[in-house]
FIDREN-435114 format. One record per residue (C-alpha): x, y, z. Coordinates in nm, 2 decimals, always signed. Last residue first. Layout:
<pts>
[[X; Y; Z]]
...
</pts>
This chain:
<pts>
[[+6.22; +5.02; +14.70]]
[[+6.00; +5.18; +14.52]]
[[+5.66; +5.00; +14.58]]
[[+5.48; +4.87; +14.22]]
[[+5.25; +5.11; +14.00]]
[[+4.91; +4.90; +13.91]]
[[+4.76; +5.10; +13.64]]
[[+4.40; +5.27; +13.75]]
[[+4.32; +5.36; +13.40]]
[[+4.20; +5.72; +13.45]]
[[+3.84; +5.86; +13.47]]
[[+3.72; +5.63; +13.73]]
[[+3.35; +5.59; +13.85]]
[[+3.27; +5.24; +13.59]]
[[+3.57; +5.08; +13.70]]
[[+3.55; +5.05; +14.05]]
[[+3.29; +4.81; +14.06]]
[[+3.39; +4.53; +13.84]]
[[+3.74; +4.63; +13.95]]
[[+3.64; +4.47; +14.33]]
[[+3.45; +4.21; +14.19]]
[[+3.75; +4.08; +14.02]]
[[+3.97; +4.11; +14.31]]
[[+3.65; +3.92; +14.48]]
[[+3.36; +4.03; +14.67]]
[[+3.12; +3.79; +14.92]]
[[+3.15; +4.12; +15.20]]
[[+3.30; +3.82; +15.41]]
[[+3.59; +3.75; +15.13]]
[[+3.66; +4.13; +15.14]]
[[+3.68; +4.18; +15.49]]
[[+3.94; +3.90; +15.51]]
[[+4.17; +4.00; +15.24]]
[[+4.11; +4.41; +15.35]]
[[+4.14; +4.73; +15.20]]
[[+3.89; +4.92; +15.34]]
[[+3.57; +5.06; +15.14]]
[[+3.25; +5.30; +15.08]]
[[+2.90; +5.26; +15.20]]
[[+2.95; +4.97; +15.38]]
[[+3.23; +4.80; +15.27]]
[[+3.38; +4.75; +14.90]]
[[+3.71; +4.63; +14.82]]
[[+4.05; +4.76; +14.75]]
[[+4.27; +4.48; +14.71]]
[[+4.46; +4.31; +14.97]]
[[+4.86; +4.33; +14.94]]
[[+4.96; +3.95; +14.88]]
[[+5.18; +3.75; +15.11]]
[[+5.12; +3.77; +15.46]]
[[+4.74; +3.85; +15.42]]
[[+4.72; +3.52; +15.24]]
[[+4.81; +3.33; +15.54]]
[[+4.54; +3.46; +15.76]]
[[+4.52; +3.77; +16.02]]
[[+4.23; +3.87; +16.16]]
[[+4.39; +3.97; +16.52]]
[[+4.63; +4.24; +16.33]]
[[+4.93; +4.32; +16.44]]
[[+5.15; +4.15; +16.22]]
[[+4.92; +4.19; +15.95]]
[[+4.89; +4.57; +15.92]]
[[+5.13; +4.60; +15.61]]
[[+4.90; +4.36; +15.38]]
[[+5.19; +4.17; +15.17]]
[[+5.53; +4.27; +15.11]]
[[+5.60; +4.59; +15.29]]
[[+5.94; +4.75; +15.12]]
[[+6.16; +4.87; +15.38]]
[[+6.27; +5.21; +15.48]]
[[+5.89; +5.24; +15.58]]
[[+5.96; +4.98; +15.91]]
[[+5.65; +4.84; +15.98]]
[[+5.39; +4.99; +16.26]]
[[+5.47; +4.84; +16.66]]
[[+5.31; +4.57; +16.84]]
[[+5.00; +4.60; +17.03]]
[[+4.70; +4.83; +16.95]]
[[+4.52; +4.92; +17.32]]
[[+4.20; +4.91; +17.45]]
[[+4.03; +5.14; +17.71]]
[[+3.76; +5.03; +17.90]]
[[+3.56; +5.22; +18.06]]
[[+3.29; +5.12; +18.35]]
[[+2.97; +5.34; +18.41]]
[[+2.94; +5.41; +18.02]]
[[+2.83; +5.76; +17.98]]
[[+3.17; +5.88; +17.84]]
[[+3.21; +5.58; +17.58]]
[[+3.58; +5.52; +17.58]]
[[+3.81; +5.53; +17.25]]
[[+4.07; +5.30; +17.18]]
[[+3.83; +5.08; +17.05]]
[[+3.76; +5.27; +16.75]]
[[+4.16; +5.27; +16.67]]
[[+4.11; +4.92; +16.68]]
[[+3.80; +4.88; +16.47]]
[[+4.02; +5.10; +16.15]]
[[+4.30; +4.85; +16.21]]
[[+4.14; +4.56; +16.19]]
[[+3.94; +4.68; +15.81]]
[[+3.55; +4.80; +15.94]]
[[+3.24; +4.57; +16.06]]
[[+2.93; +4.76; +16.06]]
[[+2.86; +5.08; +16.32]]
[[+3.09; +5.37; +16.45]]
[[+3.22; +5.46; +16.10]]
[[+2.91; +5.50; +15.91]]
[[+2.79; +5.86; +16.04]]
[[+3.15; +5.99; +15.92]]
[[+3.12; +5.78; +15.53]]
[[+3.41; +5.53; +15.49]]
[[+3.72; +5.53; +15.34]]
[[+3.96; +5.25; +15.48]]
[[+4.34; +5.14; +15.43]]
[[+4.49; +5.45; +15.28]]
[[+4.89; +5.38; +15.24]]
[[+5.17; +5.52; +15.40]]
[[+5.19; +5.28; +15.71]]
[[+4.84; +5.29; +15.79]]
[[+4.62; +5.59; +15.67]]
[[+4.23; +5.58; +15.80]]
[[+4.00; +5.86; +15.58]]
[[+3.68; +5.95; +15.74]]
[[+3.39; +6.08; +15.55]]
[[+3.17; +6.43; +15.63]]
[[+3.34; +6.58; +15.91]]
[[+3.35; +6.75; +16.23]]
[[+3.20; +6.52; +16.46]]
[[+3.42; +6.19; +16.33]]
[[+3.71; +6.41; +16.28]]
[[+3.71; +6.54; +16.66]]
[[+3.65; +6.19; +16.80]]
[[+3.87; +5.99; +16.59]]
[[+4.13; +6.27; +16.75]]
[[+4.50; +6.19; +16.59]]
[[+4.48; +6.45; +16.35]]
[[+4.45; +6.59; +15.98]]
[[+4.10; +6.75; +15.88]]
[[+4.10; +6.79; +15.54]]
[[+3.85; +7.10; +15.36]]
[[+3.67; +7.17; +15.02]]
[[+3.55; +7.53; +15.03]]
[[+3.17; +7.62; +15.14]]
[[+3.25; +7.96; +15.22]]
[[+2.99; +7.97; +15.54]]
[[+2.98; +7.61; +15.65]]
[[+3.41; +7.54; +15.58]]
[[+3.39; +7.86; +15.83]]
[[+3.12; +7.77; +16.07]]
[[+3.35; +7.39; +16.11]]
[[+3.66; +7.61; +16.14]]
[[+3.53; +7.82; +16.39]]
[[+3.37; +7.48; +16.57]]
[[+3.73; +7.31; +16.59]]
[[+3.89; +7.64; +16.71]]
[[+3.60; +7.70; +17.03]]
[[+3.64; +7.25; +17.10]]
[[+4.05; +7.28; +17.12]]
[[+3.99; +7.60; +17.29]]
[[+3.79; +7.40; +17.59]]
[[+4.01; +7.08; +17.57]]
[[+4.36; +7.25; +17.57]]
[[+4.52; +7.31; +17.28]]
[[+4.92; +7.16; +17.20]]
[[+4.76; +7.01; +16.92]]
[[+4.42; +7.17; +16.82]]
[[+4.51; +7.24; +16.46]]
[[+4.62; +6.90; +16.33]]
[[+4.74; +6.98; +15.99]]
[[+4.43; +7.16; +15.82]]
[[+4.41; +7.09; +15.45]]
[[+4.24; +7.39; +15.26]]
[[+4.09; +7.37; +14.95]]
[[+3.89; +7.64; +14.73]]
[[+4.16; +7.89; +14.86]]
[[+4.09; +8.29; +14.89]]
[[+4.43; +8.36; +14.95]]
[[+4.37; +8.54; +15.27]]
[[+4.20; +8.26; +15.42]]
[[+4.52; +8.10; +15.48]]
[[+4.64; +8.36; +15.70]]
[[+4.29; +8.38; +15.87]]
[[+4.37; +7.99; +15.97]]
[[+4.72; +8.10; +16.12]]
[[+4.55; +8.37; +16.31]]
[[+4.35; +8.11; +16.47]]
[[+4.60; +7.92; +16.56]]
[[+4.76; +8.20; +16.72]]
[[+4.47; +8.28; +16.90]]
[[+4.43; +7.96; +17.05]]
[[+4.78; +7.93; +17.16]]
[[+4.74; +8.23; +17.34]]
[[+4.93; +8.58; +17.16]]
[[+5.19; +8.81; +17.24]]
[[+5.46; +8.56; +17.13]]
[[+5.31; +8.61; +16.80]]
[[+5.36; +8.99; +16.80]]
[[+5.05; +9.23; +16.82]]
[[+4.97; +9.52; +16.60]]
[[+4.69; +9.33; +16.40]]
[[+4.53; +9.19; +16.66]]
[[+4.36; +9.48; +16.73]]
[[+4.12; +9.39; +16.48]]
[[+3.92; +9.15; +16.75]]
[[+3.93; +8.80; +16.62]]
[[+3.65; +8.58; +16.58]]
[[+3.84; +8.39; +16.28]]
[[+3.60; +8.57; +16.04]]
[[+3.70; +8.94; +16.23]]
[[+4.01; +8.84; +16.18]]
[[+4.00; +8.81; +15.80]]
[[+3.84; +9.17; +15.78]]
[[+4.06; +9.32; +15.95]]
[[+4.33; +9.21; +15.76]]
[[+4.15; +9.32; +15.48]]
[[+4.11; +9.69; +15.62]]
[[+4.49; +9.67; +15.80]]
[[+4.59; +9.56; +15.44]]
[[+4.42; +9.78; +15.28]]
[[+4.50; +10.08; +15.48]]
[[+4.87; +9.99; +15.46]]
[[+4.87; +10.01; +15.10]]
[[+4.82; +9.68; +14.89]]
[[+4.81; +9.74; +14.52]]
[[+4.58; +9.50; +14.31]]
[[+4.65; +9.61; +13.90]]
[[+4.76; +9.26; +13.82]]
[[+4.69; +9.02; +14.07]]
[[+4.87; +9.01; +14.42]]
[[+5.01; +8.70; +14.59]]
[[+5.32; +8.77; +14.71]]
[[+5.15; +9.14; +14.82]]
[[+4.86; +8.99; +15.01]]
[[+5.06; +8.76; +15.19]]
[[+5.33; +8.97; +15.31]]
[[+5.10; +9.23; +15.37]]
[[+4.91; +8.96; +15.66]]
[[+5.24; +8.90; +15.82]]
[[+5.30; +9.25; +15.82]]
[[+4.92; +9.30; +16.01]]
[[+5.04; +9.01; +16.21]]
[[+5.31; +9.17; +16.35]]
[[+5.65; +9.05; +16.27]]
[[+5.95; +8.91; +16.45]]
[[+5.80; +8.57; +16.52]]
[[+5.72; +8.46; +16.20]]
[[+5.45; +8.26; +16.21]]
[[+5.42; +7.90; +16.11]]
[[+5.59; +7.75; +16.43]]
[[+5.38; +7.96; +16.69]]
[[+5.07; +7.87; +16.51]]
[[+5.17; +7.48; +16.53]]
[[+4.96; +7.25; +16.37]]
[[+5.02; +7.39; +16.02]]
[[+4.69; +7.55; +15.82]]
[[+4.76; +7.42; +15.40]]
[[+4.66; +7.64; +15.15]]
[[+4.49; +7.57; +14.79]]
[[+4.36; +7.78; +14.51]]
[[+4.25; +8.11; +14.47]]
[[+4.54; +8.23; +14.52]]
[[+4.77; +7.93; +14.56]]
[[+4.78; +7.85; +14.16]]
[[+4.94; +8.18; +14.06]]
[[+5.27; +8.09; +14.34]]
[[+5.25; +7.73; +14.15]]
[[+5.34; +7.91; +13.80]]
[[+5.59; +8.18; +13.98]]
[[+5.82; +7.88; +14.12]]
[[+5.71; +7.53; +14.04]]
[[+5.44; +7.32; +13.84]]
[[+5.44; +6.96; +13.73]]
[[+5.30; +6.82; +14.04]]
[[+5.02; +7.09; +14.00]]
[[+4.87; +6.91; +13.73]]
[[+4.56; +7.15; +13.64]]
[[+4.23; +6.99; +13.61]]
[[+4.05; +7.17; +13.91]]
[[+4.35; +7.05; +14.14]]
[[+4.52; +6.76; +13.96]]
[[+4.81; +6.59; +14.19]]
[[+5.05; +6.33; +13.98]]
[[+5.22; +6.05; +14.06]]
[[+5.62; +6.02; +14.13]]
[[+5.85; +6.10; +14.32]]
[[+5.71; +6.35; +14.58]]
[[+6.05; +6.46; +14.77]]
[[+6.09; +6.49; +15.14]]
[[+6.47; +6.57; +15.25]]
[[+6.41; +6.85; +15.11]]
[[+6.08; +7.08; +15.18]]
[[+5.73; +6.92; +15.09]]
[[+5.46; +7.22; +15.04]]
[[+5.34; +7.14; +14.73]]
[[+4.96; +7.15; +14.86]]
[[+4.90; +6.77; +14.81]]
[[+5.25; +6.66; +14.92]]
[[+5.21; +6.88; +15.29]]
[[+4.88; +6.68; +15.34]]
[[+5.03; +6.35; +15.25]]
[[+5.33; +6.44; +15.46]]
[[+5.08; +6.52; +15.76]]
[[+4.90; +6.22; +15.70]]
[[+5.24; +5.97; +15.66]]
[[+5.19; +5.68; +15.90]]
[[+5.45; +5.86; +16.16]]
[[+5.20; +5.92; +16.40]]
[[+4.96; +5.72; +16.42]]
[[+4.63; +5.76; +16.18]]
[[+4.34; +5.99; +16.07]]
[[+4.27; +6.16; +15.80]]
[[+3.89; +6.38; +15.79]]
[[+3.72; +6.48; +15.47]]
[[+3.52; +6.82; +15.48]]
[[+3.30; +6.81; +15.10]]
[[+3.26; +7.13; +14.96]]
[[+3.37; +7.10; +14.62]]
[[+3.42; +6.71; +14.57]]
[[+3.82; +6.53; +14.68]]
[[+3.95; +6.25; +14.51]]
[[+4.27; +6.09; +14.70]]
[[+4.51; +5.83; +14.51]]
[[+4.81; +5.69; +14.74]]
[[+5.08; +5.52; +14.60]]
[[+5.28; +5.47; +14.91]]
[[+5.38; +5.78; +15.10]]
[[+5.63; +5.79; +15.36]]
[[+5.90; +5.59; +15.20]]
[[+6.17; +5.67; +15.43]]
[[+6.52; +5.67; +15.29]]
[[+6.84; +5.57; +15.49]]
[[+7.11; +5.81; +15.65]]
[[+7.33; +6.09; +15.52]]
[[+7.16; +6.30; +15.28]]
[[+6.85; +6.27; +15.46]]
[[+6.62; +6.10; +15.19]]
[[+6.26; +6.14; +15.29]]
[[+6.03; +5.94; +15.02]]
[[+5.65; +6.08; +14.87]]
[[+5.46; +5.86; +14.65]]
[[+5.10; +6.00; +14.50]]
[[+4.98; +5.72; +14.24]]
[[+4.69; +5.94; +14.14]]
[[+4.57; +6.29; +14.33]]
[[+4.18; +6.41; +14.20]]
[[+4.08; +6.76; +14.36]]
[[+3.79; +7.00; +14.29]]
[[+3.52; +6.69; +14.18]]
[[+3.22; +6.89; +14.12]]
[[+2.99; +6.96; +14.42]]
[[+2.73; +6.69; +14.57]]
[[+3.01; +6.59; +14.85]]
[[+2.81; +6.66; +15.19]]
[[+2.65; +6.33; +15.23]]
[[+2.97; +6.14; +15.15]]
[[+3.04; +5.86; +14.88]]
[[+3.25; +6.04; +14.65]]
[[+3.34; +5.87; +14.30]]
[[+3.70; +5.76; +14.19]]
[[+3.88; +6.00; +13.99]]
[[+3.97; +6.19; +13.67]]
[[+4.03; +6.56; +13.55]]
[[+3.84; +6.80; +13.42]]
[[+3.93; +7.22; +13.44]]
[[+3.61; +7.36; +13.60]]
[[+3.63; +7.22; +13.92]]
[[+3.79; +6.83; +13.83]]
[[+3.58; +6.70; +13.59]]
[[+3.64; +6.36; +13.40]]
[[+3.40; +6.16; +13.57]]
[[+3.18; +6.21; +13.91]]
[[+3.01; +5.93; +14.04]]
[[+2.69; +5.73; +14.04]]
[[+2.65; +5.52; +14.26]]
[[+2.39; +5.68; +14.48]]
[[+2.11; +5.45; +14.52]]
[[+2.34; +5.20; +14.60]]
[[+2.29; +4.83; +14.40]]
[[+2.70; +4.86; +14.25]]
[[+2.83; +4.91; +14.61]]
[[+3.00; +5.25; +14.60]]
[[+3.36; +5.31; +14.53]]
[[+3.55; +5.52; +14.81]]
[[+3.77; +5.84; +14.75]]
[[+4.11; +5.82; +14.86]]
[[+4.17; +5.52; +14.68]]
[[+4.47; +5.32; +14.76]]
[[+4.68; +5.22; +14.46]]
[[+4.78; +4.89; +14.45]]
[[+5.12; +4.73; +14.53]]
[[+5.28; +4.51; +14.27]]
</pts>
């Protein structure tokens, strides 16, 4: 039986702040864990249980990218996922704002963005829910846009899907909107009549991120939006998006490989191994404490600039195979902590620091059992947190 993994972390039962959020979701109610960042004092906006997601090629084996996952977002808050590639972040990301394309397909659990179950919704219903809503910013401007269009057409396109009754969008409003929006990316408006192709990589991106700001979301899930950036835009994107997630105060996830980018942009820290969330802790609590193996040796892949000697460490071995079903905790044949139970039982969730990492030996030195570990979880979720096994 595998158990969920909380995107949202459980406080210690004697923190000042353990009380959590229950039974709202925005304005519409719906369950989940409590938040333990600095930043997440608004209503609970988002609240995914049991999230799976597989890839089935239609010749070939299936890939269970997603394992059970739960993630609770607040208004406001700006969570960062982190992980190698290929442990499922950017499928997570794509799962949460129903953007999964065949072969992927979420089978089972269920996503509730302020207290609707958008799992359950397709076509013209999930089209109403975007505006306003949710939008997902893809790592690759020159992959998301459409390279035969200017942006002002990609920008009509938007606004005219996603109209409300009695909006019309003429081509003065859209260049005036579309103005607008660029103007908020730190774009000049003559933008608008340019191709992709005639754009930097910079600019792309952040024409991409204007896109999404178009529908107005309350969540937006950025899929790795420096890649391919050098250092110096990398840094001028990463601070517009930080001003903008300031300014309209909408819920925001970071998605990328950079520990050191999510760790200065955001309020908590989210590490995904092999399809599952293995550690949730607060941003300014991540470099210090003792943390689940796999979060310390992504750490330690990171070099301190000022130090006069770096050393760069390494993670050896290679992640599971996620055709497979993982029995036990699947980090353990990598991991220097490893003991016999770790082999054979998936570790429960248990509290660390400020928030938690799902860990047999962390656990035991924390002094908290399985027991302990519901004891405190209980009291800040909304929903029965049922056990769901690993389809295999």
């Amino acid at each position: 039986m595998a158990q969920h993994r909380l995107g949202m972390a459980p406080a210690p039962a004697d923190a000042g702040d353990t009380a959590g959020t229950s039974g709202t979701a925005g304005a519409g109610g719906a369950g989940g864990a409590a938040s333990t960042a600095g930043a997440g004092g608004g209503s609970q906006l988002l609240a995914a249980k049991g999230v799976n997601v597989v890839y089935e090629p239609a010749r070939g084996i299936r890939i269970w990218s997603v394992r059970d996952v739960d993630v609770s977002l607040r208004q406001g808050e700006f969570v960062g996922l982190v992980g190698e590639s290929g442990c499922g972040k950017s499928t997570l990301g794509f799962a949460l704002t129903r953007m999964l394309r065949p072969p992927a397909r979420l089978t089972s659990g269920e996503i509730l963005f302020n207290g609707t179950d958008i799992s359950l919704l397709d076509g013209e219903e999930l089209r109403r829910q975007r505006r306003g809503g949710f939008a997902l910013v893809l790592q690759s401007g020159m992959n998301a846009l459409n390279p035969v269009r200017t942006v002002a057409r990609h920008f009509g396109d938007i606004f005219k899907a996603h109209a409300r009754e009695g909006e019309k969008y003429g081509r003065s409003e859209v260049r005036r909107r579309g103005a607008q929006l660029l103007d908020k990316v730190r774009l000049d408006q003559s933008v608008l009549d340019r191709f992709p192709h005639e754009l930097s990589g910079g600019m792309r991106q952040r024409v991409s991120i204007a896109l999404a700001l178009s529908l107005e979301p309350r969540l937006i899930i950025f899929d790795e939006p420096t890649t391919a950036l050098d250092v110096i835009v990398q840094k001028a994107v990463m601070q517009t998006i930080k001003d903008l997630q300031r300014e309209d105060q909408f819920t925001a996830i970071l998605i990328s490989h950079d520990l050191g980018v999510v760790l200065e942009a955001t309020d908590r820290v989210m590490v995904m191994y092999a399809g599952e969330i293995v550690e949730d802790q607060p941003s300014r609590d991540l470099l210090r404490g003792a943390h689940h193996p796999y979060t310390e040796a992504l750490l330690a892949c990171y070099a301190d600039p000022r130090a006069e000697e770096i050393h760069l460490g390494g993670i050896p071995g290679t992640p599971p195979d996620l055709s497979k079903t993982v029995d036990g905790c699947p980090f353990t044949p990598r991991c220097p902590l490893a003991e016999d139970i770790c082999r054979t039982e998936d570790p429960p969730l248990a509290v660390l620091g400020k928030g938690y990492a799902a860990c047999h030996v962390r656990a035991r030195e924390s002094g908290l059992s399985s027991a302990a570990v519901e004891r405190h979880a209980a009291p800040v979720a909304a929903t029965d947190m049922t056990e769901v096994p690993h389809a295999d």
